[in-house]
C-alpha positions as CSV (number, residue, x, y, z in Angstrom):
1,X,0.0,0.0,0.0
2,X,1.3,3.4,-0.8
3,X,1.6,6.0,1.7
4,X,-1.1,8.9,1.4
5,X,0.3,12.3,-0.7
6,X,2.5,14.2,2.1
7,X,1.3,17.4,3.5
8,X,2.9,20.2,1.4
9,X,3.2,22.3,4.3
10,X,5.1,19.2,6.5
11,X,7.0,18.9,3.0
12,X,8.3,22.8,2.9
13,X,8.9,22.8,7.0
14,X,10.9,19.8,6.4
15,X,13.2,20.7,3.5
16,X,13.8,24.1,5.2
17,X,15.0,22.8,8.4
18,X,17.0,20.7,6.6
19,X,18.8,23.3,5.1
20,X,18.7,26.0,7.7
21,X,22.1,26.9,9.5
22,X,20.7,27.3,13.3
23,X,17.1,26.1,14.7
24,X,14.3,27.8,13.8
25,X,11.4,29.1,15.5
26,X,7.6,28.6,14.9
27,X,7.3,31.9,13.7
28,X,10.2,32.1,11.9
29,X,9.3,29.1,9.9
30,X,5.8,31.0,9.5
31,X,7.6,34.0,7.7
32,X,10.0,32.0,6.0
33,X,7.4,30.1,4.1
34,X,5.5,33.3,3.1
35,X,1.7,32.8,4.3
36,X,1.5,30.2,6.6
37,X,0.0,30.7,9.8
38,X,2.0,29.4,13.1
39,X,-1.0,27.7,13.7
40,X,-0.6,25.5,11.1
41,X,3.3,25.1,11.1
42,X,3.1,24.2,14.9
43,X,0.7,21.5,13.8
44,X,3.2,20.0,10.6
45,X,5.7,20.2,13.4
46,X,4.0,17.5,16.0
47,X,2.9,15.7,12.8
48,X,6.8,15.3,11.4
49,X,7.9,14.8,15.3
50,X,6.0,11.6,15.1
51,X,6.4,10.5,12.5
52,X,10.7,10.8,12.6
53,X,10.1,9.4,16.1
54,X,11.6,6.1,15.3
55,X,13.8,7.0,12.7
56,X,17.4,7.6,12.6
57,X,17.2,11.4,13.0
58,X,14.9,13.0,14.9
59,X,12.5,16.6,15.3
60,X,12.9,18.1,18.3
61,X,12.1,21.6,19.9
62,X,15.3,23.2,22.5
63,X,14.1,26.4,23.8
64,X,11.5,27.5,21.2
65,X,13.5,26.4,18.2
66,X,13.5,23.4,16.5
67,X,15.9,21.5,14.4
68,X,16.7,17.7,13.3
69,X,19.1,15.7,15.5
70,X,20.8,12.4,15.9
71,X,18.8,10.0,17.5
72,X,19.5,9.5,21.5
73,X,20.4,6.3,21.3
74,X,23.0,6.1,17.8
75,X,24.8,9.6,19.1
76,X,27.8,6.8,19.8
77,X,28.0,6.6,16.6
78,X,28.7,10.3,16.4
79,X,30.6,11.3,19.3
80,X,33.8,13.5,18.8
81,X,36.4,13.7,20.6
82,X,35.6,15.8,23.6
83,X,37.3,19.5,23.4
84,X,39.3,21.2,25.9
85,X,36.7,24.3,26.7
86,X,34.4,20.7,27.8
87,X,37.0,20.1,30.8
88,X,35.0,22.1,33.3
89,X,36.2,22.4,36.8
90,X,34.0,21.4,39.5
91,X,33.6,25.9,39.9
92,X,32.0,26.1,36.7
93,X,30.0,23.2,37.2
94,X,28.4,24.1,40.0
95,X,28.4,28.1,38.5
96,X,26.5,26.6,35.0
97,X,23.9,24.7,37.7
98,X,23.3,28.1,39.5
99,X,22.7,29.8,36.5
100,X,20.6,27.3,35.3
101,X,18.3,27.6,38.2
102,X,18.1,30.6,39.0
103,X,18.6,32.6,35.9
104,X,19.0,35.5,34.9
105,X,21.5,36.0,37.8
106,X,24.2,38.0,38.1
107,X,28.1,37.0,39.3
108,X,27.2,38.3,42.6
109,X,24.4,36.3,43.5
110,X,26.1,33.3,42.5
111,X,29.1,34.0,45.0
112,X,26.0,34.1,47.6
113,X,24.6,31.2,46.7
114,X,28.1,29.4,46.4
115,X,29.4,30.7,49.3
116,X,32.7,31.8,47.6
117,X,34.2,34.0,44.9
118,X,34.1,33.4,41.7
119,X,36.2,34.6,39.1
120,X,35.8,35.8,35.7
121,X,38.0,33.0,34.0
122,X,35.6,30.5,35.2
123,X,32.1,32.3,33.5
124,X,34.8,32.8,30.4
125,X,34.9,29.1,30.3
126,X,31.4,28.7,30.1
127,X,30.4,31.4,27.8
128,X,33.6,29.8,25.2
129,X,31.7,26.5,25.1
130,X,28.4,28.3,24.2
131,X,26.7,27.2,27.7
132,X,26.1,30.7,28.8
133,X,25.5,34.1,28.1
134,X,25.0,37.6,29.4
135,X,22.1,38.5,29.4
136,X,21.8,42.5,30.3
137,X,22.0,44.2,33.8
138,X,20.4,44.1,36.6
139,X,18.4,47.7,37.5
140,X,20.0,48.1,40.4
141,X,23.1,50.2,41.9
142,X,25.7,49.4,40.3
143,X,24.0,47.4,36.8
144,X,25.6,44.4,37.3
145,X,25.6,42.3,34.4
146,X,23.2,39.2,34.6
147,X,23.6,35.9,32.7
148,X,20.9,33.5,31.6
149,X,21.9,29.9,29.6
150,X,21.5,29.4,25.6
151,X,19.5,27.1,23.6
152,X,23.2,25.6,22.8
153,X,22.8,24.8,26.6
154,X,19.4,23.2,26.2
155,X,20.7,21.1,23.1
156,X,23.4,19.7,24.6
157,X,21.5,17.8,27.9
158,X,18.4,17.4,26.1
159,X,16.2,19.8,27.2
160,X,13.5,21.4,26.0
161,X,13.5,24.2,28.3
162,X,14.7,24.4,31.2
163,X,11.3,23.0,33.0
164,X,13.1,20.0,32.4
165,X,16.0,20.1,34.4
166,X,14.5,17.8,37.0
167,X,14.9,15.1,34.6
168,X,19.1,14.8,34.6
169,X,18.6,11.7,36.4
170,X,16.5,10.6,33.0
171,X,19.6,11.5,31.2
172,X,22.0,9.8,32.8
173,X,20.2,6.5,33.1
174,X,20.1,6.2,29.4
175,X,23.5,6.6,29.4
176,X,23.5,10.2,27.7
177,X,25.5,12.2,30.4
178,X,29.4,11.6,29.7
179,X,31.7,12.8,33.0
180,X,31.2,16.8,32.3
181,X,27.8,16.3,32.5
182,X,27.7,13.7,35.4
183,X,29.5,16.7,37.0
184,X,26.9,19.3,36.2
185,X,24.6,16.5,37.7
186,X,26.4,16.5,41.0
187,X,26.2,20.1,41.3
188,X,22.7,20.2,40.5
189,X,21.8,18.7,43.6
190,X,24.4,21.8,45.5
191,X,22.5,22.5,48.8
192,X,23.2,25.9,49.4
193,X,21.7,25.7,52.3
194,X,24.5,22.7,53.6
195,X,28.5,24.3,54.9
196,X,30.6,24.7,51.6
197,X,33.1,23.0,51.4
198,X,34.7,24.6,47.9
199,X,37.6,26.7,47.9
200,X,37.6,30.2,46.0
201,X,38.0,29.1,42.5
202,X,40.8,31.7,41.5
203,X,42.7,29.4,40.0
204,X,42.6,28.1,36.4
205,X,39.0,26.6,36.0
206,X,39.8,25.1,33.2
């Protein structure tokens, strides 16, 4: 039996993703294709999410956008060789979980929450690997610059948004979390409420 005629709209989203050079939004793909209503696109979307479900490649949305990407479970197949800018200290670990949580927040409010300095090196780490970014001031004395994570962030640990966080543990059952991220796991679960134990992190965090 022949499959029924594709949906010409599913058809365009499809081919334009494809081709496109970063993920794309609803609306995005809604001006791009001249007249279609987001309506509509975010409709082709769930129906091509479905149906690549079980295919090699999959649709999925990070943070609004949405692009194809390499099956969980044949990324093996994939994997480079891990970069040095990926060798986070346990600082930036536990700086890329505060930020994560608590976002925007500025460098400030994460020494409070730490419990210890932290220096620049260690939010240059995370904003070379594309994890974090500013993300303007805070309107208060002083306009201390605030950061926020990126949909780069979101990609990477398979997140949607960040209303998934709570499902790491998820992650690293499937065996999805290599030792970086098992470190960001760990400092996930930082109590700030519990004595720290970290040092100032003025060293190299790299």
């Amino acid at each position: 039996m022949s499959e029924a005629e594709p949906d010409p709209l599913e058809r365009a989203i499809e081919a334009t993703l494809f081709a496109a050079e970063a993920p794309m939004t609803v609306d995005a793909l809604a001006a791009h294709l001249g007249d279609a209503a987001p309506g509509d696109v975010r409709a082709a979307l769930a129906t091509l999410t479905a149906r690549y479900g079980p295919r090699g490649v999959h649709l999925v949305e990070r943070g609004g956008r949405w692009h194809f990407e390499t099956a969980p479970d044949l990324a093996h197949l994939l994997r480079r060789e891990k970069e040095q800018v990926r060798r986070l200290s346990r600082a930036a670990t536990e700086v890329l979980a505060i930020i994560a949580y608590h976002e925007p927040v500025s460098r400030a409010e994460i020494e409070s929450i730490r419990g210890v300095q932290t220096s620049a090196g260690t939010l240059d780490v995370l904003m070379e690997a594309g994890w974090v970014k500013p993300a303007g001031r805070r309107e208060v004395p002083g306009r201390p610059v605030i950061y926020a994570t990126t949909p780069e962030f979101l990609d990477h640990f398979g997140l949607a948004s960040r209303r998934d966080l709570s499902g790491i543990d998820e992650l690293r059952a499937a065996g999805l979390l290599d030792p970086v991220d098992e470190a960001m796991e760990a400092a996930m679960r930082f109590d700030p409420d519990e004595p720290d134990e970290a040092e100032s992190d003025d060293e190299d965090p790299s």
